[in-house]
Structures are given as C-alpha cells and as structure tokens.
SEDRENLO-256762 format. One record per residue: x, y, z of N, C-alpha, C, O in turn. Coordinates in steps of 0.2 Angstrom, whole numbers, plus 5000, padded with zeros to 4 digits. Each point is the difference from the previous one (the first is absolute). Layout:
BEGIN
XYZXYZXYZXYZ;...
//
This chain:
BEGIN
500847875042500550064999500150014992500150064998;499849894998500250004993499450054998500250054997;499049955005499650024999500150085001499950054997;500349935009500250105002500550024993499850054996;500749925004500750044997499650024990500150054996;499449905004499750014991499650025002499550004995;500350025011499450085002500450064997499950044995;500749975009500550075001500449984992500350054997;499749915000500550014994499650044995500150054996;499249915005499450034996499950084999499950024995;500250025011499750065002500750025000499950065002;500649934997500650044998499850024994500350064998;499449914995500250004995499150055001500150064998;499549925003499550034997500050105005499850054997;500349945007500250075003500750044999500150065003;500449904990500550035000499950085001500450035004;499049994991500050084998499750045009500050065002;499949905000499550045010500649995004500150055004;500449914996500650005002500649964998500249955002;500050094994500649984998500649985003500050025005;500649954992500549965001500450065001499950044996;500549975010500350045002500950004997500449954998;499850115001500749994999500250015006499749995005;501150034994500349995007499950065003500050064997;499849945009499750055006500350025004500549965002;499650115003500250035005499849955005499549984999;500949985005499849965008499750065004500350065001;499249915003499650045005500650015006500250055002;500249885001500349995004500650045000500350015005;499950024990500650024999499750094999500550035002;499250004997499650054998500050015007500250065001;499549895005500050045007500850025003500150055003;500449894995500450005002500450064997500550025002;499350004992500450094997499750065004500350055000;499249955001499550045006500750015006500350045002;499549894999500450015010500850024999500350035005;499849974990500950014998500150074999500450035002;499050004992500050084999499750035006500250065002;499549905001499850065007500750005005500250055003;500249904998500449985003500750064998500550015004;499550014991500350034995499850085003500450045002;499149984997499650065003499950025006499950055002;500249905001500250015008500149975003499749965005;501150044993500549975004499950015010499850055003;500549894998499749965006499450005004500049995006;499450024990499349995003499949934998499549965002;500950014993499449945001500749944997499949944999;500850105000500549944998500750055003499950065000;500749915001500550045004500749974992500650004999;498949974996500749984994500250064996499650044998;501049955001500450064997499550024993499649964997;500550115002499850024994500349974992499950014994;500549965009500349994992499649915000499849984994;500249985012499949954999499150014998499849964997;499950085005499350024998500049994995500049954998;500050114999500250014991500349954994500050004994;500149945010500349954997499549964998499749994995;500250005013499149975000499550044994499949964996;500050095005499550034998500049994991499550014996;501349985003500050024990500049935000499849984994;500349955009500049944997499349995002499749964996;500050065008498949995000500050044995500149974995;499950075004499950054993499949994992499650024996;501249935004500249974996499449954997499650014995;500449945010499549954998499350024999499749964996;500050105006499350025001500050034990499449994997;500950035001500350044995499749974994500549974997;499250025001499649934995499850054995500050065001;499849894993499850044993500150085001499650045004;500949984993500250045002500650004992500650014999;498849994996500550014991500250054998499650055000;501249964999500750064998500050025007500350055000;499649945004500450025006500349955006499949945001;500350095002500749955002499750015007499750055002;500349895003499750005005500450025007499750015005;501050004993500249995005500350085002500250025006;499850024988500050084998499150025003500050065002;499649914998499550045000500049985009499750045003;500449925000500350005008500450055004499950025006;500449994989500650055003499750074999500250045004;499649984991499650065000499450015007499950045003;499749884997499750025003500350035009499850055003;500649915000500450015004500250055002499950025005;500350014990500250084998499550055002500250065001;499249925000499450035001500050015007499750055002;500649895004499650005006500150065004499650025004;501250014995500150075004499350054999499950045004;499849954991499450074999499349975002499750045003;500149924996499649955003500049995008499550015003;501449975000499950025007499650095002499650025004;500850014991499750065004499350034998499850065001;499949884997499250034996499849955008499650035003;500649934998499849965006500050055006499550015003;501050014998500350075006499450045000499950025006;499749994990499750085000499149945003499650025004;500649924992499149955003500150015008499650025004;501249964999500050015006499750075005499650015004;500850014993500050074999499050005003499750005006;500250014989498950014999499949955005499650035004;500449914998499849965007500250025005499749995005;501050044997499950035003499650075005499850015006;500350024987499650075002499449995002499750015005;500149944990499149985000499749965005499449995000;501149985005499849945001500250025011500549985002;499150055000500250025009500149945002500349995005;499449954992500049945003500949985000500249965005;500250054990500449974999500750015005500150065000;500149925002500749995007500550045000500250045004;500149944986500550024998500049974993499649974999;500950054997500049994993500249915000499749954997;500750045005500149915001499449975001499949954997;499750065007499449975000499549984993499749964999;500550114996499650004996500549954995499849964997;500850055002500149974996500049945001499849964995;500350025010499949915002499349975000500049944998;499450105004499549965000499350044998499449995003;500850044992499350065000499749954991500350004994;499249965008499949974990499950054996500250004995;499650065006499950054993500750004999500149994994;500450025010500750034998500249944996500150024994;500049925007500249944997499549994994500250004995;499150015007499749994990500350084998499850014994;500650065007500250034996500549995001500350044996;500149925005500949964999500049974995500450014995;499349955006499849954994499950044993500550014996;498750035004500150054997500250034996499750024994;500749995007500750074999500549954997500250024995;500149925005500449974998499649994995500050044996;499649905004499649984992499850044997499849974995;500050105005499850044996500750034994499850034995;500749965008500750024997500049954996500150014994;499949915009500049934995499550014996500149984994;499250045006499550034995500250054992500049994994;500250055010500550074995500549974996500250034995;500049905007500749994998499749934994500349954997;499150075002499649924997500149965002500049954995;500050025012500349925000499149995000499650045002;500449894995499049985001500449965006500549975003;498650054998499649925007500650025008499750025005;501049984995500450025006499650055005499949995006;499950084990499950055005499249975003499850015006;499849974990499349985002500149935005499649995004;500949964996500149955005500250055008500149985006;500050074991500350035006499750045004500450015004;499050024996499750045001499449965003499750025005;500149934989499449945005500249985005499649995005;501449994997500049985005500050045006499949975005;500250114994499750065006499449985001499749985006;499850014987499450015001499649965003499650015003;500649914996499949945005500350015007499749975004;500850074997500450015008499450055004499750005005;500450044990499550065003499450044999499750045004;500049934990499250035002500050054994499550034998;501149984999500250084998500349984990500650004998;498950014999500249984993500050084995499650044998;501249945001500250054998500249984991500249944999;499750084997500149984992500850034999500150065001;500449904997500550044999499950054996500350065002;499349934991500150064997499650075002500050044996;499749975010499850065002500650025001500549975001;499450124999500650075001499950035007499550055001;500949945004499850035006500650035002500549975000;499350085003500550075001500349995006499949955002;500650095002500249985006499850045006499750054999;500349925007499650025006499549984999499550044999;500349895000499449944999500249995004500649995001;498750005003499749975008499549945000499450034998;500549935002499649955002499849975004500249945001;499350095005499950015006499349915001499450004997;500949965008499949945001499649954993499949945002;500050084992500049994994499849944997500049994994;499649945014499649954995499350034994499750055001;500449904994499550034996500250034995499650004995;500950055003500350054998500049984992500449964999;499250064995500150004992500350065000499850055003;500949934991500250064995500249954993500349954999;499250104996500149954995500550044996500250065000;500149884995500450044996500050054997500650035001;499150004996500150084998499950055004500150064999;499849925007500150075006500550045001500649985001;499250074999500550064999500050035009499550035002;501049965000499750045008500750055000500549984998;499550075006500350075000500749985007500249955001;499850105004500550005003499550035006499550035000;500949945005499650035009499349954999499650045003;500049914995499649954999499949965006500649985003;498850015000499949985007499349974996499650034997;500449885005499549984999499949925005500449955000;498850055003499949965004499849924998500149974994;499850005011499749924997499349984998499550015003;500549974991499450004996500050054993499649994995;500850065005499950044994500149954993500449965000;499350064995500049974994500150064996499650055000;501049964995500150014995500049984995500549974997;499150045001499649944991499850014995500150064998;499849915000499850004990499149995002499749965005;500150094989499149995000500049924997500449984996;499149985007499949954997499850004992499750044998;500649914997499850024996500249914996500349955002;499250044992500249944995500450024994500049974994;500450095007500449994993500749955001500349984995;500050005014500449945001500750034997500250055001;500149904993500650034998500150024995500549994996;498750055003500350044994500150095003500150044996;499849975012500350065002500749975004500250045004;500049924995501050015001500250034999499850024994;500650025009500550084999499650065001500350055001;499049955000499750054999500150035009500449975004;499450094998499950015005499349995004499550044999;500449915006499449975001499950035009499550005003;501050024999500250005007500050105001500250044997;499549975008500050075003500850035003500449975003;499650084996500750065001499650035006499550025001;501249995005499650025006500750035003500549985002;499350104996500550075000500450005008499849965005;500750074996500450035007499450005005499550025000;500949975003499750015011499349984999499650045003;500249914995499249965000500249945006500449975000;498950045003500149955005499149964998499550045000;500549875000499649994997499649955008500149954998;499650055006499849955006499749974996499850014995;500049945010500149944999499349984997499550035002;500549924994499549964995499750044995499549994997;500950075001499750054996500249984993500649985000;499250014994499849974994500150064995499750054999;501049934998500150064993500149964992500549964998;499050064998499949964993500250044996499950064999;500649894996499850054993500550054997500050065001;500449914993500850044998499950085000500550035001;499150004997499650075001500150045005500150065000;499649875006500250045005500550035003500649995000;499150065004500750055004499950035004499750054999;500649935011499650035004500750055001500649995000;499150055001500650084998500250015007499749995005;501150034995500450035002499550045010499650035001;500949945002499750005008499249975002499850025005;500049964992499349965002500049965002500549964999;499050025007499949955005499149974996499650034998;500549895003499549954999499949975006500449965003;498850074997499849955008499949934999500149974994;499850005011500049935000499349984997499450015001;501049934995499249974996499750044995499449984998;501050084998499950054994499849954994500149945002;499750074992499949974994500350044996499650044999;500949984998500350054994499749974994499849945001;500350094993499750014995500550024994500249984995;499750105009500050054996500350035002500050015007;500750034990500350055004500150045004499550044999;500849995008499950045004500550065002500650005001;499050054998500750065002500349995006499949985006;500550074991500950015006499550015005499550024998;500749965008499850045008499349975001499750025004;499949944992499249955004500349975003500549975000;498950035004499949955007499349965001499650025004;500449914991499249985001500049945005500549965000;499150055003499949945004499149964998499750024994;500149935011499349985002499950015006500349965004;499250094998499950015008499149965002499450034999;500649925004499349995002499950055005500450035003;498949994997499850045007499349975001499650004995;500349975011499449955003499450085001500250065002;499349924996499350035000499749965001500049964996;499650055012499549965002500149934999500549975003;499149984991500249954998500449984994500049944998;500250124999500250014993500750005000500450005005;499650014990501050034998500050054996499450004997;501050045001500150054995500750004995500250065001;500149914996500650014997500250064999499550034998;501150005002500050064997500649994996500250044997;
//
C-alpha cells in the first residue's frame, strides 16, 4: 500500500497542470436535491404536499450553499432574485405543457405529462439552470442539466435560448449545445443533434456562436443532424429524419431522405 500511496502522491504533483487541485465546489448530491425542491415549488402537489413557505426555505438555504466563488457579490441576495424568477419561469413551463399537449395525441392529460414525460423534466431542469446560468453562478446550472441528462437521454446546455411552447417529443439522444438559439412553437424528436461543426480551434472559439438558430413553428424528427453557429433553419420548416444540415434553410422547407427500391438498387432522393 505504501507503494500504491508514493504512486498517487507522485502523479498529483506531476499532472498538477491536466488536473488540478480543486477549490471549493457545488455538491452533486445537494444540486439533485435543489432540482426536487424547485420543481416541487412549480408544481405544487405532484411530487411534495409541503407548504410553499417551507419550500422556499429549503430552496434559499441549498442555494445558499451551492453559491460559491461568487467575488462582490452577496450570496444570499443573488438566491433571492433568483427565486423571484420562478413565477415566470413557471409560466414559460405552462406554455412546454401547453406544446406536449397539443402535440402529443398520445398523452391522457396534462398531469401525465408533467409527472412522467423525460423531455419535460430535461426542459424543467432546463429552464431553472438556464436562469442560474444568466445569473453567473459557475459549474451549479451544468451539474444540473447533466443530471436530466444522465435521467433522460436528453442534454440540454444551460446556456442555449429556447423560446416557449418547446416540445420534446420522447427525446433519448437529444443534443442542444450552448449557443443554440431556438424560437417558439418548436417540436423536436429523439436523436436530433443541434451542434457545433467539428473543429480544432477548442477554447479559443468560447463565446463565439458555434451552435445553429432554428426559427418559430420548426418541427425537427428524429435523428436529424443540424451544424454550425451560421446556421438557420427558417421559420415553419420541417427536417426529415436522418437530415444532415449545414447550411441555412428558408422559412417554410421541407427536406427529408426518401429511399425508393429499384429492382435491386436504391435511389436516394
């Protein structure tokens, strides 16, 4: 063991720079636990019957602690603002319901989707960290949105801008990278990828816009493939399944990939 421990003391020192000595950090376990508390806060008795004031208590003392490197500003001020947010936030949630249901023949009733639909819960998630993003807390809104994305299949970047009446129709597989810009009335399947073109410039394009803008009333099925901060699939357009984007697309396109069998051949069109 002695062997082992002057293996690991060795390789702390020589990989300082590959992984560094961390300061003090958001807890993962405490991060799920402000998830279950704000949702519990947003719809009251689907998932807890505790008073609203006793929530709220919960919620600014996890807050509190999550609240780290955080210089000239006061941690327990920038809780309460955020808090301050959830009435508008609930009602940007209203309108996701809202769009799963219209969209969604399969579903019962709106309580079904709230309670067990995973795109709605990775846009819950979502929608809260994206507000703790705006507000600068580091690392909090990304522990939060991995943990939708390990529950469901469905990796949302806090810092993308998505408009209301987002539908996330059964949603394993699902990429939105940070910079994506998505409009309102948005309906998109499992497997779409919204990305950045592959590239070796790394972190010298941070901040840039690397991620596609995809306009009002676009509906994306499934496995369909959109690259590239330029890109912009325009206003009411539909992408078939399995599409490759690129390159921008006017308002009102409809591309698909249709095989058609000839004798022993195929034909793409």
């Amino acid at each position: 063991m002695k062997s082992i421990a002057s293996a690991l003391l060795k390789s702390y020192s020589e990989l300082k720079d590959s992984i560094p000595k961390p300061g003090k950090l958001p807890g993962k376990n405490e991060a799920v636990k402000l998830i279950d508390t704000l949702r519990n806060l947003l719809f009251p008795g689907y998932f807890s019957n505790k008073p609203v004031s006793k929530l709220l208590e919960e919620a600014e003392l996890l807050l509190n602690k999550q609240m780290l490197r955080l210089p000239g500003r006061k941690p327990a001020k920038v809780a309460k603002d955020f808090l301050a947010k959830l009435p508008e936030i609930r009602k940007r949630l209203a309108t996701d319901v809202e769009a799963a249901y219209d969209g969604d023949p399969a579903a019962t009733d709106k309580e079904e989707i709230i309670i067990s639909y995973p795109g709605f819960y990775a846009i819950s998630v979502y929608r809260l960290a994206h507000e703790l993003h705006v507000a600068g807390i580091p690392k909090l809104p990304r522990i939060m949105t991995e943990h939708a994305h390990s529950a469901t299949g469905i990796d949302i970047h806090p810092g993308a801008k998505i408009g209301n009446y987002f539908f996330i129709d059964h949603g394993t597989g699902i990429v939105i990278g940070e910079t994506t810009i998505i409009g309102e009335h948005v309906k998109i399947y499992q497997g779409v990828t919204l990305g950045a073109l592959s590239t070796r410039g790394g972190q010298a394009l941070k901040g840039e816009k690397r991620h596609p803008t995809v306009e009002d009333y676009v509906t994306i099925y499934s496995g369909a493939s959109v690259f590239g901060g330029k890109t912009i699939i325009g206003k009411g357009s539909v992408l078939g399944s399995n599409v490759f984007i690129t390159e921008s697309v006017p308002s009102g396109s409809k591309l698909s990939i249709v095989n058609q069998l000839k004798g022993n051949g195929s034909k793409r069109i």
